[in-house]
C-alpha positions as CSV (number, residue, x, y, z in Angstrom):
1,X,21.2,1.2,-4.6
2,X,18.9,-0.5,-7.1
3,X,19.0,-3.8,-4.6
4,X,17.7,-1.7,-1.6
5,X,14.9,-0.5,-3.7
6,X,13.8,-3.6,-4.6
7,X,13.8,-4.8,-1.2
8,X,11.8,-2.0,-0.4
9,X,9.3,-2.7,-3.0
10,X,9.6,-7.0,-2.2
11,X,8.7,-5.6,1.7
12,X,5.8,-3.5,0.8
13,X,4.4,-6.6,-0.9
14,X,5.1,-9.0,1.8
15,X,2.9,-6.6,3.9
16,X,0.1,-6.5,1.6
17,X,0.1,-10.7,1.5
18,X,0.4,-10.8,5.0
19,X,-2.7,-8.3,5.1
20,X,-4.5,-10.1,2.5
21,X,-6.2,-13.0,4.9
22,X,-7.4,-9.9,7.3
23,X,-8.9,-8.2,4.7
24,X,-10.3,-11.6,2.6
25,X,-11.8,-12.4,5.9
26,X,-13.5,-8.3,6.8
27,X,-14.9,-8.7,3.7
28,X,-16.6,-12.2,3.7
29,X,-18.7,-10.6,6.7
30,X,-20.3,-8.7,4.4
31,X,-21.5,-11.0,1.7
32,X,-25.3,-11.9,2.0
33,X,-28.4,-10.4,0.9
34,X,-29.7,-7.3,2.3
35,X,-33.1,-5.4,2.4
36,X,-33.4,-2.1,2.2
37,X,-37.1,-1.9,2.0
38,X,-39.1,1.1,3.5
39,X,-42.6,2.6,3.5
40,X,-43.4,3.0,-0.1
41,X,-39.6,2.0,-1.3
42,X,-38.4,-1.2,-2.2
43,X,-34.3,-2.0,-2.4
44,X,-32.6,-4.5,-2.3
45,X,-28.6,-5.3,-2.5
46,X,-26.7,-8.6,-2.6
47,X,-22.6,-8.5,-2.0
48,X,-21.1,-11.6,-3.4
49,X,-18.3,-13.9,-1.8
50,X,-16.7,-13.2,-5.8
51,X,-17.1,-9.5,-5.2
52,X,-19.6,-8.6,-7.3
53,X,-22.7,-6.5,-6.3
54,X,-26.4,-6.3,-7.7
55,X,-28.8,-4.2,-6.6
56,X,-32.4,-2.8,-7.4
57,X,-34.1,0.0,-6.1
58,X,-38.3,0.6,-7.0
59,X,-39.6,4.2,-5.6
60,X,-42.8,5.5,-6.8
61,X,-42.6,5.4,-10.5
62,X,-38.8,5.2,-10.1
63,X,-36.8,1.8,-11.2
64,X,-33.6,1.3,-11.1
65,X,-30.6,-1.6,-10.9
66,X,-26.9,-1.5,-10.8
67,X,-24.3,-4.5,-11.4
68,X,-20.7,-4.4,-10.9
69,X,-17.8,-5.0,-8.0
70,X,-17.4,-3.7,-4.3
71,X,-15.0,-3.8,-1.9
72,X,-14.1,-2.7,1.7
73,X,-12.7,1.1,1.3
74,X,-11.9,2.2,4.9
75,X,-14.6,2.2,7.0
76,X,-17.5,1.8,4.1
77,X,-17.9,-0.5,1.2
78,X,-17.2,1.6,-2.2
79,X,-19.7,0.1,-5.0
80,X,-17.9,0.3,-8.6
81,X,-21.1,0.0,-11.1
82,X,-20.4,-2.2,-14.2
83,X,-23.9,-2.3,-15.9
84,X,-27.0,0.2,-14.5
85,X,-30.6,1.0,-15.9
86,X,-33.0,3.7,-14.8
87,X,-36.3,4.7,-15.7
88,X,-35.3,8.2,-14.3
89,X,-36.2,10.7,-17.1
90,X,-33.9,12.9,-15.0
91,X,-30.8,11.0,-15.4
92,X,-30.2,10.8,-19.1
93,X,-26.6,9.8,-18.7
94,X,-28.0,6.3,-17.6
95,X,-25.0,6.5,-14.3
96,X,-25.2,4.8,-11.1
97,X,-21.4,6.3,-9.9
98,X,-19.4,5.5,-7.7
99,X,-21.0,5.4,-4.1
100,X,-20.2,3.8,-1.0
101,X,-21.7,2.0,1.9
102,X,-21.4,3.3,5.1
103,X,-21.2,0.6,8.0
104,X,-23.2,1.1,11.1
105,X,-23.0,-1.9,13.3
106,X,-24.6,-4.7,11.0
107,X,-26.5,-2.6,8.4
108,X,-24.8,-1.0,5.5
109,X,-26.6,2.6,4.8
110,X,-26.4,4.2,0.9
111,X,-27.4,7.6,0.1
112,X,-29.7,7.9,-3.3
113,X,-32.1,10.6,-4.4
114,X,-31.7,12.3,-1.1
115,X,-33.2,9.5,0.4
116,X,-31.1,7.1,3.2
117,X,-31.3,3.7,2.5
118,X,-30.5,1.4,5.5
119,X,-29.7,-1.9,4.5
120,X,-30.1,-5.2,6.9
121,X,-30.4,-8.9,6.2
């Protein structure tokens, strides 16, 4: 019994190597920098080939930037903060969260402060 369920477990981890090119290679289609500018908004993100993220976002008297990792999460990139700073009297807590990407042909589009922000490089 306990050889079958390791070769269950030494299966499921064949599948994910033999995944791991497919998904390396979905990912490295995403790296670059991105602008997210808009009337009176300025944004921009960067997804590196490392996976790491930065981005910076200046609205009105607003400033804020986020650091940390991202990777592809179904059909959206999920950004996992690391290091953020705001100016935003309003969020005290100093938090970015968790937030993801949603992919729309070649742009990447991130909800924040009720505002849709439609990144494109």
């Amino acid at each position: 019994m306990m050889l079958s369920a390791f070769a269950l477990v030494a299966a499921r981890d064949e599948s994910k190597t033999t995944n791991a090119p497919q998904r390396i290679a979905a990912a490295q289609k995403w790296v670059g920098l991105y602008d997210g500018g808009q009337m009176e908004l300025a944004a921009q993100l960067e997804l590196r080939a490392d996976g790491h993220f930065s981005f910076a976002l200046s609205y009105g008297a607003l400033d804020e930037a986020a650091e940390g990792r991202w990777q592809i999460s179904g059909d959206g990139i999920q950004l996992m903060p690391e290091r953020y700073i705001s100016n935003d009297p309003n969020n005290r807590d100093q938090q970015f969260g968790y937030s993801t990407l949603t992919i729309a042909g070649e742009s990447l589009t991130l909800s924040r402060y009720g505002l849709s922000l439609q990144f494109t490089r």
